[in-house]
Structures are given as structure tokens and as C-alpha cells.
C-alpha positions as CSV (number, residue, x, y, z in Angstrom):
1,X,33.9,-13.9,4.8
2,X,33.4,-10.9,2.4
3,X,30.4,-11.8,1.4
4,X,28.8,-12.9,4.7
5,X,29.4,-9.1,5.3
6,X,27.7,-8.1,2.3
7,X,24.7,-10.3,3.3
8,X,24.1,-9.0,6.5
9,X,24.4,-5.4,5.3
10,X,21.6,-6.2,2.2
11,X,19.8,-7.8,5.1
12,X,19.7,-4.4,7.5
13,X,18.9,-2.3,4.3
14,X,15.7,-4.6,3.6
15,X,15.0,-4.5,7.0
16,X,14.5,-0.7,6.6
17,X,12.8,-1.3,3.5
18,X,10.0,-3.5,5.6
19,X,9.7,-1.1,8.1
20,X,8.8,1.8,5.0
21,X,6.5,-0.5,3.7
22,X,4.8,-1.4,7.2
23,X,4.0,2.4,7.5
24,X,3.4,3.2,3.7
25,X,0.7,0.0,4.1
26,X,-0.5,2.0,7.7
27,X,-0.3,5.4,5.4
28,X,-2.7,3.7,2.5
29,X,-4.8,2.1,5.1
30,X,-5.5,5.6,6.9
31,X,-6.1,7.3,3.4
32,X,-8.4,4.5,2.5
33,X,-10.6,5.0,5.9
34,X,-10.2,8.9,5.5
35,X,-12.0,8.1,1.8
36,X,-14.4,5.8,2.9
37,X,-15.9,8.0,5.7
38,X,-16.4,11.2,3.0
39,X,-17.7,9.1,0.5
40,X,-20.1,7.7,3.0
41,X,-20.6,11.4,4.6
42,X,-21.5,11.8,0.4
43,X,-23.4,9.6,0.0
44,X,-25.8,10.5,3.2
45,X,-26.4,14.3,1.9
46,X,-27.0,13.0,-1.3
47,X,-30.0,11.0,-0.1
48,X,-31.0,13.9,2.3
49,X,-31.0,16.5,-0.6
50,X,-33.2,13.9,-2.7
51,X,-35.4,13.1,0.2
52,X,-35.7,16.8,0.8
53,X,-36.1,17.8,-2.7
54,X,-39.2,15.0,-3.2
55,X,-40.8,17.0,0.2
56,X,-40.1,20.0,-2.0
57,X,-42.2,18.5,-4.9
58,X,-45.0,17.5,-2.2
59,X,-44.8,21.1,-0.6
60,X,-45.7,22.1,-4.5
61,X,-48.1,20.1,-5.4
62,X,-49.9,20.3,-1.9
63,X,-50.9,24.0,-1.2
64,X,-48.3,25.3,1.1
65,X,-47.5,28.8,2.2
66,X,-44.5,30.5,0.2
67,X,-42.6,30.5,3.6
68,X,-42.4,26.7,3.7
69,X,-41.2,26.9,0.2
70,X,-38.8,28.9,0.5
71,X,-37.5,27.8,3.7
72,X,-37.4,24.6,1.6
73,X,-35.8,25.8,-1.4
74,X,-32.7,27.5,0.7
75,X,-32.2,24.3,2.9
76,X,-32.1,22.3,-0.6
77,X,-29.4,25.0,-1.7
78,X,-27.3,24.6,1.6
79,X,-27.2,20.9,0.6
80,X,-26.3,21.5,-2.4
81,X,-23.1,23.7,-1.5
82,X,-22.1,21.2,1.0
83,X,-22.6,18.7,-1.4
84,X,-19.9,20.5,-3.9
85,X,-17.8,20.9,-0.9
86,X,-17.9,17.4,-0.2
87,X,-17.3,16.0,-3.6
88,X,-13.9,18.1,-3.6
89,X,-13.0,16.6,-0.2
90,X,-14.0,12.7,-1.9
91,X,-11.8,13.9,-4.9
92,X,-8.8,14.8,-2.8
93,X,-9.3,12.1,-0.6
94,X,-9.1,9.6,-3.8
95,X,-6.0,11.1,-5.0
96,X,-4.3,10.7,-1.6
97,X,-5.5,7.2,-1.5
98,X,-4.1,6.4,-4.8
99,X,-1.1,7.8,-3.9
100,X,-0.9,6.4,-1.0
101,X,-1.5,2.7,-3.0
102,X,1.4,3.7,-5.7
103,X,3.7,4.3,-2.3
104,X,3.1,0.8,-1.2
105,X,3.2,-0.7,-4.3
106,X,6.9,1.1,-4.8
107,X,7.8,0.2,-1.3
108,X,6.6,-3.9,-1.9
109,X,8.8,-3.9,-5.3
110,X,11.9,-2.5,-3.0
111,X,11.2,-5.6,-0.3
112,X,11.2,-8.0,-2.8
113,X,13.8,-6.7,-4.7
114,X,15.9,-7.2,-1.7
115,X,14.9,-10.3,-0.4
116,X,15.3,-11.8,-4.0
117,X,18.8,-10.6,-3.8
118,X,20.1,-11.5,-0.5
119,X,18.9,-15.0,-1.8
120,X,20.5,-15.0,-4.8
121,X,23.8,-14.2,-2.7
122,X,23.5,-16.9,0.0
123,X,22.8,-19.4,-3.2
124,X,25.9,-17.9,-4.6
125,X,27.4,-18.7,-1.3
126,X,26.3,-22.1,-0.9
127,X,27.5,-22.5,-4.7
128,X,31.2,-21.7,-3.8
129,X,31.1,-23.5,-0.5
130,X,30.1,-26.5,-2.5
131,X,33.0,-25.6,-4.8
132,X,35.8,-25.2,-2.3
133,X,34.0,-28.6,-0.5
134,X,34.7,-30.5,-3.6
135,X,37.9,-29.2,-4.0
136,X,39.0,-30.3,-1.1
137,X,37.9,-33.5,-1.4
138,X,39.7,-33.9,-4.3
139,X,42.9,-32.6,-3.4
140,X,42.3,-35.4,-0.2
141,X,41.6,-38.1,-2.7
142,X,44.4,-37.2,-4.9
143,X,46.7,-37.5,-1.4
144,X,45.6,-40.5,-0.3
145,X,45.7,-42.1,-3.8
146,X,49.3,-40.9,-3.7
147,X,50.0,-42.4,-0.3
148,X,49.2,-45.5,-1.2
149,X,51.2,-45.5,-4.9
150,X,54.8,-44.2,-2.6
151,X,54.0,-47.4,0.0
């Protein structure tokens, strides 16, 4: 009965290990959405600073008073510094999410680690039961064989 106990104790320890994986795979999921809403808030200036920057080009070429030029030129620059700002909020957001993924990848080794022994135990188990089952089937056998040799 031993190892029935040491079973059921590998079981509640993987059951903890399912529930850390559950929330590092709700951890990597939220990092994953955190990344993909910066890289798309990115990827949105980007186009506005080009799109602003061929208006630029058009303001140039087109005669245009040095107001609108360099009203222009400091709304380009303003996209630029958020665009800097931006790129160090992707980049951190990347690293979290790839930590995040190394977390769950850890946390999925553990489970299986776990449910790969607790199986290996209740073969072992089944094994011995076997064992004892054949046992006793012998030492019956031998007992009846007996019996009938003494009548």
C-alpha cells in the first residue's frame, strides 16, 4: 500500500504542476497580446511618419510657405521620438514574451516529467501485482497437486 501512497502524492504534486503551467500558458498568452498590440501600434506610426514625410516631399517640391514646412518637419520629428519610444516598448515586450515562452516550456517539461513517472509507477505496480498473482497461483497449484498425491 506504500506505493499507492506514493502515487497519489506524485499525483497532487503534478496536479500543482498543471495548474503553473495553466497560468504560465495565461502569462505567455498575455505577453504575446501585450507584444502584438505595440508592434501593431509600431507599425501604424511607421506608416504615418512615411505618409507624412512623402507630404513633406510634396510641401517641397510644391511652393509652400516655410510655416507649413516647418510645422511639417517638427510633427515628422515628434514621430520619430515616439517611434524610438515605441521600438523600446516592442523590444521589451519581446523579451517578456520570450520569457514568458521559456516559462511554459519549463513548466510543460515538469508536467510531463510527472505524468511519465506516476505511470511508470502504477506499471511498476501492476508488475508486482502480477507477480504476487502468479505467486499465488502457484503456491495453490502446488497445494492442490499435493492434496491429491496424500489421498
Amino acid at each position: 500500500m506504500a506505493e499507492t501512497g506514493t502515487t497519489h502524492s506524485f499525483e497532487k504534486i503534478l496536479s500543482v504542476r498543471k495548474r503553473d503551467k495553466d497560468q504560465a500558458q495565461m502569462d505567455y498568452q498575455h505577453s504575446v497580446t501585450n507584444f502584438e498590440t505595440k508592434a501593431t501600434q509600431l507599425y501604424h506610426l511607421l506608416s504615418k511618419k512615411e505618409y507624412m514625410e512623402e507630404k513633406y516631399q510634396n510641401f517641397l517640391k510644391n511652393s509652400s510657405t516655410i510655416t507649413q514646412l516647418a510645422s511639417h518637419s517638427t510633427y515628422i520629428e515628434k514621430i520619430k521620438l515616439q517611434i524610438r519610444q515605441l521600438e523600446e516598448l516592442v523590444s521589451r515586450a519581446r523579451s517578456e514574451m520570450e520569457g514568458k515562452q521559456g516559462k511554459l516550456t519549463d513548466a510543460h517539461v515538469e508536467v510531463k516529467k510527472f505524468e511519465k513517472l506516476i505511470e511508470r509507477k502504477k506499471q511498476l505496480q501492476e508488475e508486482k501485482l502480477m507477480h504476487q498473482e502468479s505467486v499465488l497461483m502457484d503456491e495453490a497449484s502446488a497445494i492442490q497437486f499435493l492434496k491429491s498425491r496424500i489421498r
